[in-house]
C-alpha positions in Angstrom: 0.0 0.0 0.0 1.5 3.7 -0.9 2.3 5.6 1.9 -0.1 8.3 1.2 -3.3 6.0 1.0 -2.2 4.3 4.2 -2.0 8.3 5.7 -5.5 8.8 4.0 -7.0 5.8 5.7 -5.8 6.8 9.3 -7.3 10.3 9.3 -10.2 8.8 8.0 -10.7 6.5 11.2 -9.3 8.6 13.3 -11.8 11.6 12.5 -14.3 10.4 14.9 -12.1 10.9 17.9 -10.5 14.4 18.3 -7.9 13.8 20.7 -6.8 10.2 19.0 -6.7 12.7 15.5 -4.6 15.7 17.6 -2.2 12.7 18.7 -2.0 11.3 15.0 -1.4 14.9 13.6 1.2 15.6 15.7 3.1 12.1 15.1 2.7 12.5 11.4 4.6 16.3 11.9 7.0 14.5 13.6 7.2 12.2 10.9 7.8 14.5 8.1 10.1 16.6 10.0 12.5 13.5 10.3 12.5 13.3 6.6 13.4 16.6 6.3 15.7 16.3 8.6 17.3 13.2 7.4 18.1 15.5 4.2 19.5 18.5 6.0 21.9 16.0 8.3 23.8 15.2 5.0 26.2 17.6 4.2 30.2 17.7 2.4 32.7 20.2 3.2 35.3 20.7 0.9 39.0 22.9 0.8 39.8 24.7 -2.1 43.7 25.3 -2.1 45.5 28.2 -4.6 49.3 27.2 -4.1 50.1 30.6 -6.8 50.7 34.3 -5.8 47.8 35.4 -7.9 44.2 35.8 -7.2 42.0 33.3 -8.7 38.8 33.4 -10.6 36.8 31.9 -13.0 38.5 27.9 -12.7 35.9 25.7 -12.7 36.1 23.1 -9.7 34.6 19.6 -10.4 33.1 17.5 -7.3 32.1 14.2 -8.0 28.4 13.5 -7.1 27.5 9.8 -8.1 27.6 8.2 -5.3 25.3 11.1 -3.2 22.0 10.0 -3.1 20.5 13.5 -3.8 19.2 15.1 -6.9 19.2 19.3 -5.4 22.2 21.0 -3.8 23.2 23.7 -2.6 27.0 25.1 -2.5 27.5 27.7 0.2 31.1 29.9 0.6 31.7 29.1 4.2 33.3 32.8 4.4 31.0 34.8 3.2 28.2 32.3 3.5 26.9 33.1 0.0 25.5 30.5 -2.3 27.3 30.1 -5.5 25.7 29.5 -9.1 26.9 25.8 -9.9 26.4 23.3 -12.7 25.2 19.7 -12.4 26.4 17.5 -15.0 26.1 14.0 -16.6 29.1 13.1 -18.4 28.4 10.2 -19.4 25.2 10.8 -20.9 23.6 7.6 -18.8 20.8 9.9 -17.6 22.2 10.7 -13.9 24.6 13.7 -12.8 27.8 12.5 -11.7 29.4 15.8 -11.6 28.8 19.2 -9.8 30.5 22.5 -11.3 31.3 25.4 -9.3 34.0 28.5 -10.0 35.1 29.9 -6.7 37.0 33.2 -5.9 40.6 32.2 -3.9 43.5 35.1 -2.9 46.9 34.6 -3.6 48.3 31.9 -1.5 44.9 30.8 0.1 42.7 28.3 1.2 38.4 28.8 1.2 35.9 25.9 2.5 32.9 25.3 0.6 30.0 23.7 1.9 27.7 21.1 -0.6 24.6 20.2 1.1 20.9 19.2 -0.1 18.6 22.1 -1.3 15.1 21.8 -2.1 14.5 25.5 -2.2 13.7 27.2 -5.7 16.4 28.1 -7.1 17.0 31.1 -8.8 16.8 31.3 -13.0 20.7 31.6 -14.5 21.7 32.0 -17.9 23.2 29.3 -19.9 26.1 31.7 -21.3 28.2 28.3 -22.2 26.3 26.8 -25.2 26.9 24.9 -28.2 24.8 23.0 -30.1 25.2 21.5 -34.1 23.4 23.4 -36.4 21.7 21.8 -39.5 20.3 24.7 -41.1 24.5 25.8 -41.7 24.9 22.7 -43.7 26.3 21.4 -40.1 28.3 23.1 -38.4 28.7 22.7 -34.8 29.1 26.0 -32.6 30.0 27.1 -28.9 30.3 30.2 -26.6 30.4 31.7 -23.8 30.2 35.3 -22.3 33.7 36.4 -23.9 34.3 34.3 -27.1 32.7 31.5 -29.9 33.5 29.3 -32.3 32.5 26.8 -34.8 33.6 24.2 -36.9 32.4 21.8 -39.8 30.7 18.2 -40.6 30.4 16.1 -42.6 28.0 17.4 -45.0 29.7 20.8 -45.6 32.7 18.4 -46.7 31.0 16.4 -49.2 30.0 19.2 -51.1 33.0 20.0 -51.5 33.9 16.6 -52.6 31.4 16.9 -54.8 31.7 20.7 -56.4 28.8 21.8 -54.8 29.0 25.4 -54.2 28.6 26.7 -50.7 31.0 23.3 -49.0 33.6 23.8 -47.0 36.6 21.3 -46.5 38.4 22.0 -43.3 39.4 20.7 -39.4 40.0 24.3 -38.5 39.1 26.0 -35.8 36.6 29.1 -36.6 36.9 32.3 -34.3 33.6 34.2 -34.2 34.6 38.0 -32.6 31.8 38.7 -30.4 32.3 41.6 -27.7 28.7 41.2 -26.1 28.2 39.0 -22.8 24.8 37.5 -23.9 24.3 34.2 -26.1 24.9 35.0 -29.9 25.1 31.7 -32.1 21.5 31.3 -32.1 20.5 34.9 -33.1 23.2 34.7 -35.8 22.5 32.2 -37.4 18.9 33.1 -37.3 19.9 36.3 -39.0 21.4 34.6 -41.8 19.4 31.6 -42.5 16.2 33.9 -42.5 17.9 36.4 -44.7 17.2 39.2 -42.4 21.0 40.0 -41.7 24.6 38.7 -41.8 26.5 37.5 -39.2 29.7 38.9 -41.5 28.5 42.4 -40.8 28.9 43.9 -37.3 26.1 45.2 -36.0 26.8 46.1 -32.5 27.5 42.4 -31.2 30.3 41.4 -33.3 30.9 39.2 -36.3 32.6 36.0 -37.9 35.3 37.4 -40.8 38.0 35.4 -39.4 39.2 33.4 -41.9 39.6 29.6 -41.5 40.5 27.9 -45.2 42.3 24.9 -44.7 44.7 26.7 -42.0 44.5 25.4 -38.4 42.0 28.7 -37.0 42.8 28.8 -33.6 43.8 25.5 -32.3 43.5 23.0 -35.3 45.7 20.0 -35.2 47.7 18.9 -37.6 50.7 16.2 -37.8 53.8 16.6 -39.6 56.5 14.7 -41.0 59.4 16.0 -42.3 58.3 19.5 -43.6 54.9 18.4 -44.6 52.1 19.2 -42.4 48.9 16.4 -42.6 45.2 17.4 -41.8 42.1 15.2 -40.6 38.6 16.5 -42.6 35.7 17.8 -41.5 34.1 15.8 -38.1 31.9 12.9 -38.8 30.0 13.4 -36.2 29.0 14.9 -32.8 27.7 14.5 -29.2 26.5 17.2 -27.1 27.3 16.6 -23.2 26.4 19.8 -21.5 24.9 23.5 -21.7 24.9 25.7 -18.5 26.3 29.1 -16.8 29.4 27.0 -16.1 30.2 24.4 -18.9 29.7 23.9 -22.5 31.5 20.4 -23.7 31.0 18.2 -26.8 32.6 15.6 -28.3 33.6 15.3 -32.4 35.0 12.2 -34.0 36.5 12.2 -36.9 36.9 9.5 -39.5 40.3 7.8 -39.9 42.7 9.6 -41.7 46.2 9.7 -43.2 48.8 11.1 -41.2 51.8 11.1 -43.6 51.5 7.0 -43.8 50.1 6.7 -40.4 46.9 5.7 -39.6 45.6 8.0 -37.4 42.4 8.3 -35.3 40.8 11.4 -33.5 38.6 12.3 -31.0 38.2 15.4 -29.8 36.3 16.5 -26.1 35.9 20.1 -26.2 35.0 22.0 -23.4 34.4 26.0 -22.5 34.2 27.6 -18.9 32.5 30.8 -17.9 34.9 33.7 -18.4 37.7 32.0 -20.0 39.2 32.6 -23.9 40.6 29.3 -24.3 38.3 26.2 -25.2 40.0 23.3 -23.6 40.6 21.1 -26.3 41.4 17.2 -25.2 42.2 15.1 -28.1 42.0 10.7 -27.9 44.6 9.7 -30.4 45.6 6.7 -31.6 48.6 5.8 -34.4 50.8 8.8 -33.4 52.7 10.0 -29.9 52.8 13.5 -30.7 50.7 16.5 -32.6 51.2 20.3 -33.8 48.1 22.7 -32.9 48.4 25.4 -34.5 47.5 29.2 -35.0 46.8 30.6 -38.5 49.2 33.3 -39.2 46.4 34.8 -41.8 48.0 37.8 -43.5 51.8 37.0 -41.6 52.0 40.7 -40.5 51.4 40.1 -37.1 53.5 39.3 -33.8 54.7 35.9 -33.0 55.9 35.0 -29.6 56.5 31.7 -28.2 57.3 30.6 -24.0 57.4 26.9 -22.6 53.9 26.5 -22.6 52.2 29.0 -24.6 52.3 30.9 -28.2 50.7 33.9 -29.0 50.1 35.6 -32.7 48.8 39.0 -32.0 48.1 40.8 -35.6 46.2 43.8 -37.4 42.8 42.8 -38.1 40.4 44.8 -40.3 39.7 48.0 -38.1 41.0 46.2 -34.8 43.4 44.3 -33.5 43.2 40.6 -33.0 45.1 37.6 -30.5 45.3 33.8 -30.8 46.8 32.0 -28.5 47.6 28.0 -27.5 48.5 27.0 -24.2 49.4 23.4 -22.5 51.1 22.2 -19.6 54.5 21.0 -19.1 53.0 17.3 -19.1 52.1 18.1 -23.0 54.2 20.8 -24.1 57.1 20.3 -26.0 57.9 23.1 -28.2 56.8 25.3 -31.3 57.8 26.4 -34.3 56.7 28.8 -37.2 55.6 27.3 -40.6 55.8 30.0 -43.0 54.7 29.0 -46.9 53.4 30.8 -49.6 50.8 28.4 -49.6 47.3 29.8 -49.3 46.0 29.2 -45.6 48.9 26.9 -44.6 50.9 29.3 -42.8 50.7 28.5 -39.4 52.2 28.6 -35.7 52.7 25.5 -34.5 53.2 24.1 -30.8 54.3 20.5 -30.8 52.7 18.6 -28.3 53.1 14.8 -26.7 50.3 12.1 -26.4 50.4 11.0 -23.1 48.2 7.7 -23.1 46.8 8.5 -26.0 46.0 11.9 -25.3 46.8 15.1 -25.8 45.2 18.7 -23.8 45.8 22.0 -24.5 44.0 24.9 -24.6 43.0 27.6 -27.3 41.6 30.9 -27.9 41.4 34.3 -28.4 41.0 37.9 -27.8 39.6 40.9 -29.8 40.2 44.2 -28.8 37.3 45.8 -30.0 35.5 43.6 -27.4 37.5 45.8 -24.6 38.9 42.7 -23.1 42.4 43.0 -24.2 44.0 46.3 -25.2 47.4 45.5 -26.2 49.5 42.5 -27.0 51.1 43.1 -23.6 47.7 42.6 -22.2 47.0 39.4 -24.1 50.5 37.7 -23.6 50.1 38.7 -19.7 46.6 36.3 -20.0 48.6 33.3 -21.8 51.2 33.8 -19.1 48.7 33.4 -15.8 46.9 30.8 -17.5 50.0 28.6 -18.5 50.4 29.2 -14.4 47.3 27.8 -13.9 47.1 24.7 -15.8 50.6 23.9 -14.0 49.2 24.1 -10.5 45.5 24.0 -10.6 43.6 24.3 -7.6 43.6 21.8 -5.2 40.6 20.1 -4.2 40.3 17.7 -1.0 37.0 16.7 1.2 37.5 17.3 4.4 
């Protein structure tokens, strides 16, 4: 018998006898409040460590939920006792969150508690500023953002009509750098704009627009592998999978088919992911049939300003009526060097940082910044941002329950 029918029948013999109902009433209070309570008891407390001398912001901490019981949290800064805007995520797409999402704000050289406890209050609406989604009515491309930068990139369909001389295809693993310099979502009102017919995304209209150019150049973080002098590509993606949209996280994964990697056999995966107030994309690529990669930068018009450090490289460069900076960044467990690959080749001009598979995979992050989207002002500035997040990705946070 459910629980609430067995409650229904009580009351209903009980309703003859006040003081036998007022006894009932206040054991069934009772009752309830011991469920309630049984939720408040449980409770984590984790330490957030920052072992730099810089203040830290918008990193994304992970805390692994599949073994809590609960489906509604709450994350509470123990300092200031404010609640913070997290994510819940399932990434492995079985139907239950496994992971919880959270950025906190740490001083140089400090250590913050954070308190993850059950929640069944309303909580309050946020904005899914990381999004990315594959968009059919493109041909297919598949795009991401967040409040500072997007991108895109191309299926399989935009590649066979290239294939097959079908005007309006395009051919190419790049990465595609759209220059917005508004906080709010874009990719869907763009596209809108041009599939209807009622604008461009190529014009700038107060938001921003898409005329970087891609070609068959690496965009802005592209792999490629090379042997020799030759550089080898892998075509478009043959298809997708969508793991999360929020205020914290975008992610996705692309495969790609097999391809030829200057005679070997090569096979790519790539997880892409995209935090709140970040640049970079973090790009982790599953490789098999090679130990090492080059991601690279397009050099476009190669009248711009290379430079190159242990775990980053950084092509700042005129760009229309602006200014414009790429930038590639891995840790020491993945950087090896770079190099510049300069060709009169259309598109295949690129800067390079070679990077080692380490079981079978390789991270890095890429991005960019536009200075007409008052985020960066000078190369100086931009380098500066490579430089503290190189810092980062060699000593992340620390993160132990306590």
């Amino acid at each position: 018998m459910l629980m609430v029918e067995f409650l229904q029948q009580l009351v209903n013999l009980l309703t003859k006898n006040n003081m036998k109902k007022s006894i009932f009433l206040f054991v069934l209070g009772v009752f309830f409040m011991s469920c309630d309570k049984e939720k408040d008891v449980w409770s984590e407390t984790y330490q957030i460590e920052n072992k730099l001398e810089i203040d830290r912001q918008f990193e994304t901490v992970e805390i692994d939920i599949s073994k809590i019981p609960l489906k509604d949290f709450s994350i509470t800064d123990l300092e200031t006792k404010q609640d913070l805007i997290f994510q819940l995520v399932d990434t492995n797409l079985d139907g239950e969150n496994d992971v919880l999402l959270f950025q906190p704000k740490i001083k140089a050289n400090a250590i913050k508690k954070y308190y993850l406890t059950f929640a069944d209050d309303k909580k309050d609406s946020v904005i899914n500023y990381c999004y990315s989604r594959f968009v059919p009515e493109r041909t297919d491309d598949y795009a991401w953002e967040n409040n500072k930068v997007a991108f895109r990139t191309y299926g399989p369909t935009a590649q066979k009509m290239i294939e097959d001389g079908v005007k309006g295809g395009t051919l190419s693993s790049g990465i595609d750098a759209w220059l917005k310099r508004v906080e709010y979502p874009i990719i869907n009102k763009w596209y809108d704009k041009h599939t209807t017919g009622k604008g461009s995304y190529h014009e700038d209209s107060g938001e921003g627009l898409d005329n970087f150019h891609v070609g068959i150049s690496r965009g802005v973080g592209g792999i490629a592998v090379k042997s020799d002098s030759i550089y080898s590509y892998s075509k478009n993606f043959s298809s997708w999978k969508t793991i999360t949209n929020g205020p914290i996280r975008t992610s996705f994964i692309l495969d790609y088919k097999s391809w030829n990697g200057n005679g070997k056999q090569i096979q790519e995966s790539k997880h892409i992911s995209l935090d709140y107030g970040q640049n970079l994309s973090k790009f982790t690529i599953n490789l098999k049939g090679i130990d090492s990669i080059s991601a690279g930068l397009t050099l476009h018009n190669k009248d711009g300003n290379i430079s190159r450090n242990k775990n980053w490289i950084s092509y700042w460069e005129p760009y229309f009526d602006s200014e414009l900076g790429q930038g590639l960044v891995a840790s020491d467990d993945y950087f090896i060097d770079s190099e510049e690959y300069i060709t009169d080749k259309k598109d295949e001009s690129n800067l390079y940082a070679n990077l080692k598979s380490v079981d079978n995979k390789v991270v890095y992050y890429a991005g960019f910044g536009w200075k007409k989207s008052n985020q960066f002002a000078t190369q100086i500035e931009w380098e500066k941002y490579l430089k503290v997040f190189a810092q980062k990705v060699n000593s992340p946070l620390l993160v132990t329950k306590i």
